[in-house]
C-alpha positions as CSV (number, residue, x, y, z in Angstrom):
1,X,111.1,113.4,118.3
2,X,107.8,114.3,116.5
3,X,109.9,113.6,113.3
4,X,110.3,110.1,114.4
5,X,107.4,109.5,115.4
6,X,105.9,110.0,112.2
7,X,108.0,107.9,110.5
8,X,107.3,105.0,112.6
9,X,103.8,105.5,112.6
10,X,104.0,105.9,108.8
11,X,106.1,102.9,108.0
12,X,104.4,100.7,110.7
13,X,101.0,100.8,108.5
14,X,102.5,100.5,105.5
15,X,104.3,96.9,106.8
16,X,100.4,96.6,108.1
17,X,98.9,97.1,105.1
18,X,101.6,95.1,103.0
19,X,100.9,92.2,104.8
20,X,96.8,92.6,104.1
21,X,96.9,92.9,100.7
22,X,99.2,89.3,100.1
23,X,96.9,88.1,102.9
24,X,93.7,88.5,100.2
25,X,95.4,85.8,97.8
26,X,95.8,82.9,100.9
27,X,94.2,80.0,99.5
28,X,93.0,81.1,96.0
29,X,93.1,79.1,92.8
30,X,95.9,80.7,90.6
31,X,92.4,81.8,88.2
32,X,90.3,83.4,91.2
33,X,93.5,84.6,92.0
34,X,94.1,86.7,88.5
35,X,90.6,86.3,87.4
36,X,88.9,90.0,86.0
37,X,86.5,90.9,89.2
38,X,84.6,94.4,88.0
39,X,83.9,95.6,85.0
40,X,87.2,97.2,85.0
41,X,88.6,94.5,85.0
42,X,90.4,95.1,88.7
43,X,91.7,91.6,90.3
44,X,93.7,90.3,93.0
45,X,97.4,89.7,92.0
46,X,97.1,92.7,89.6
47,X,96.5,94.7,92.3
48,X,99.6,92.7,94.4
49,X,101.8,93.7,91.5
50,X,100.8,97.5,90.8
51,X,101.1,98.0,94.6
52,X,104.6,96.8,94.2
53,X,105.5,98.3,91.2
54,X,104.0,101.7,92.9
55,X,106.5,101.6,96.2
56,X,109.5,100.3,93.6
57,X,108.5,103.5,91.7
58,X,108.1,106.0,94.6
59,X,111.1,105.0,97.0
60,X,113.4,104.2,94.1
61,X,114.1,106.5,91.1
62,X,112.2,109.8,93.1
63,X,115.2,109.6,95.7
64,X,118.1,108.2,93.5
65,X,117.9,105.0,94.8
66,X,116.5,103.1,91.9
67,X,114.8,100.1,92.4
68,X,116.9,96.9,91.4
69,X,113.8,95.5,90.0
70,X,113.6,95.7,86.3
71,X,111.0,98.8,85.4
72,X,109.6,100.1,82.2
73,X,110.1,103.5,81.9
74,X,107.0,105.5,84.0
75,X,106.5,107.6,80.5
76,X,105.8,103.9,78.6
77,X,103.5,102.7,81.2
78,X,100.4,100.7,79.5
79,X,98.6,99.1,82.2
80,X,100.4,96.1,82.4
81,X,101.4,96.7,85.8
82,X,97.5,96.2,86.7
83,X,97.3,92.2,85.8
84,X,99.2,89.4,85.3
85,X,100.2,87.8,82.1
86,X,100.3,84.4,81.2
87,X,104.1,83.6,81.9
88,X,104.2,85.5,85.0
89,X,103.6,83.2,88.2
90,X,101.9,84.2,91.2
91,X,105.0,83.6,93.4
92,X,107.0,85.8,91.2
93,X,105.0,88.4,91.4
94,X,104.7,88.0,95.2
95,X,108.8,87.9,95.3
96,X,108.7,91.1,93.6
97,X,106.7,92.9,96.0
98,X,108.5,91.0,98.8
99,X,111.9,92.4,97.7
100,X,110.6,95.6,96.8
101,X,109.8,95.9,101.0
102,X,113.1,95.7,101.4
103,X,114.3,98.5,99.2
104,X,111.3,100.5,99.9
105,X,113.1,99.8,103.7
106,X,116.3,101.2,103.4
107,X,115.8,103.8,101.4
108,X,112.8,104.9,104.4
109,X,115.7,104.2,107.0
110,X,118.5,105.4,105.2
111,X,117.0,109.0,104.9
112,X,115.2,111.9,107.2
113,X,111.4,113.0,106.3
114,X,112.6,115.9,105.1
115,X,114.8,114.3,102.4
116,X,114.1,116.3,99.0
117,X,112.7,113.8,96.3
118,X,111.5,114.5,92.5
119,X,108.6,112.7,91.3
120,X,108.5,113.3,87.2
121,X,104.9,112.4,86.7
122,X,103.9,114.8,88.8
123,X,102.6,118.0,87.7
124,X,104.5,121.7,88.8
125,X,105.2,122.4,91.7
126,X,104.2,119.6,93.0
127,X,106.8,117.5,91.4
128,X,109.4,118.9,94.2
129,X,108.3,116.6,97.5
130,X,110.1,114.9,100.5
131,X,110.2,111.5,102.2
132,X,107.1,112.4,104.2
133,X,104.7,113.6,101.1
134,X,105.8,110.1,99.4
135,X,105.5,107.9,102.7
136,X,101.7,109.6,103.0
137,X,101.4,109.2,99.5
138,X,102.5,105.0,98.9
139,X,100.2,104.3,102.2
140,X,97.4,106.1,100.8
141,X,97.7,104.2,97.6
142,X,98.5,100.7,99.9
143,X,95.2,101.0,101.5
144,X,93.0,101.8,98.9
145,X,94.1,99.0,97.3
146,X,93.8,96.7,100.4
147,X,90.1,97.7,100.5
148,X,90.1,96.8,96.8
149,X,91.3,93.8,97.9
150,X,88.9,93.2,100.8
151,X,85.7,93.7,98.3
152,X,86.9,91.5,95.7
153,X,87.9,88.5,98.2
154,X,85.0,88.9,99.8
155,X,82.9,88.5,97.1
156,X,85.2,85.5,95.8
157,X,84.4,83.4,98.8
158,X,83.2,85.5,101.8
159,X,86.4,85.9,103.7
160,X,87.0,88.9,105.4
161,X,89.3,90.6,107.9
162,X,92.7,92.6,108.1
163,X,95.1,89.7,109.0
164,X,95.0,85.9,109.4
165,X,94.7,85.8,112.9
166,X,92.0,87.8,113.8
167,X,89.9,85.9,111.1
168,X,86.5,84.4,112.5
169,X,84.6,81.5,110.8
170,X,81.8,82.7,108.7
171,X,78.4,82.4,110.1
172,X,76.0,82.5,106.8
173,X,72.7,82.3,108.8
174,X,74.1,85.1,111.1
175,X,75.1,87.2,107.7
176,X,72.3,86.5,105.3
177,X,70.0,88.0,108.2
178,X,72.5,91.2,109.0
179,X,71.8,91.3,104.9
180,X,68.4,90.8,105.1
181,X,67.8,93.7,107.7
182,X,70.2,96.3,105.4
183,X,68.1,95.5,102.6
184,X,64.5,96.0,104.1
185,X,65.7,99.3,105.4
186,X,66.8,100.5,101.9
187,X,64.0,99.4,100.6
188,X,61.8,101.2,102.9
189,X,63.3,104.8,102.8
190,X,63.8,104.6,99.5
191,X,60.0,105.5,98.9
192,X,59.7,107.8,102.5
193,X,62.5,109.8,101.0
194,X,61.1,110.6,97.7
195,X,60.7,114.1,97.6
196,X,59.7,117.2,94.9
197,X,61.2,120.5,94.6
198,X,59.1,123.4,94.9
199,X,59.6,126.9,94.3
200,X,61.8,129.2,96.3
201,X,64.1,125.8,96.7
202,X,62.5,124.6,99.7
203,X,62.5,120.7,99.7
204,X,59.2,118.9,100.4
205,X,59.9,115.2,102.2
206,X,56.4,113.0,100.8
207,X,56.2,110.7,103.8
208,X,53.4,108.9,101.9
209,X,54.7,108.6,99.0
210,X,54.9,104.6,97.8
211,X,53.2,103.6,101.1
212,X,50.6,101.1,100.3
213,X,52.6,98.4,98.4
């Protein structure tokens, strides 16, 4: 029972999180859409298609189930899994991760959580796992991304939220004020918790310190 549980539970917030992530590209231009975002260069549909290419990865070739998706080899991987190129269309990438669901699917349904798996790229002993290590492991990876996702949108246009409808309409007085208080707080402990070490490691808190600006 517990075993099934589990499974549910796991699978139910990866379909969650699936969902969030393609939610972040609703209504974008196809350049805010694959537009560089950090310094890293980190943006939206790159982050669609290494999410995808990730489950392909993990529920394919781990279990013997490869993915029907044409994969580069994990030992040539360069990267290119983290942004689109020029010839690749948003729609294709989101039919990718799309069809990737439903392999990722059966091969979740097909087999118990104690079903052995090899993962090559990871170090021994490690690289001997089971369903359950890799189900943790793809959601872990699914909703980091997501709240990559959630920053990057956010600071595209100000949209927030985990799914469409639960979305509220953005009040800007309401957040530049929110903002304003977060700010004025920083701003004030930063100088009440500027502080000197002295000896024997004790920490000394200088309350006064940068008062009187």
């Amino acid at each position: 029972m517990i075993d099934a549980f589990a499974k549910d539970n796991l699978h139910g917030r990866l379909r969650r999180d699936r969902e969030a992530l393609l939610w972040k590209l609703d209504g974008l231009s196809e350049y805010d859409s694959r537009r560089p975002l950090t310094a890293t260069g980190t943006n939206l549909l790159g982050l669609v298609k290494h999410v995808a290419t990730v489950e392909a990865r993990y529920f394919g070739e781990v279990f013997g189930r490869p993915s029907p998706e044409p994969l580069p080899r994990w030992q040539d991987s360069d990267g290119s899994d983290l942004w689109a190129a020029e010839d690749e269309t948003r729609d294709q990438i989101i039919g990718f991760y799309r069809r990737t669901w439903e392999h990722s699917d059966a091969t979740i349904n097909a087999l118990p959580l104690d079903a052995p798996g090899h993962v090559p790229w990871w170090p021994e002993p490690h690289a001997h796992t089971n369903l359950f290590a890799v189900m943790v492991h793809v959601l872990g990876e699914s909703v980091r991304h997501t709240g990559h996702a959630d920053i990057l949108r956010e600071g595209l246009d100000g949209r927030t939220g985990l799914r469409a409808e639960h979305e509220q309409q953005i009040d800007e007085e309401a957040r530049a004020a929110h903002r304003a208080r977060i700010e004025q707080a920083a701003g004030s402990a930063a100088p009440i918790q500027a502080s000197e070490a002295v000896p024997g490691d004790a920490t000394v808190v200088r309350h006064d310190a940068g008062r009187g600006r």
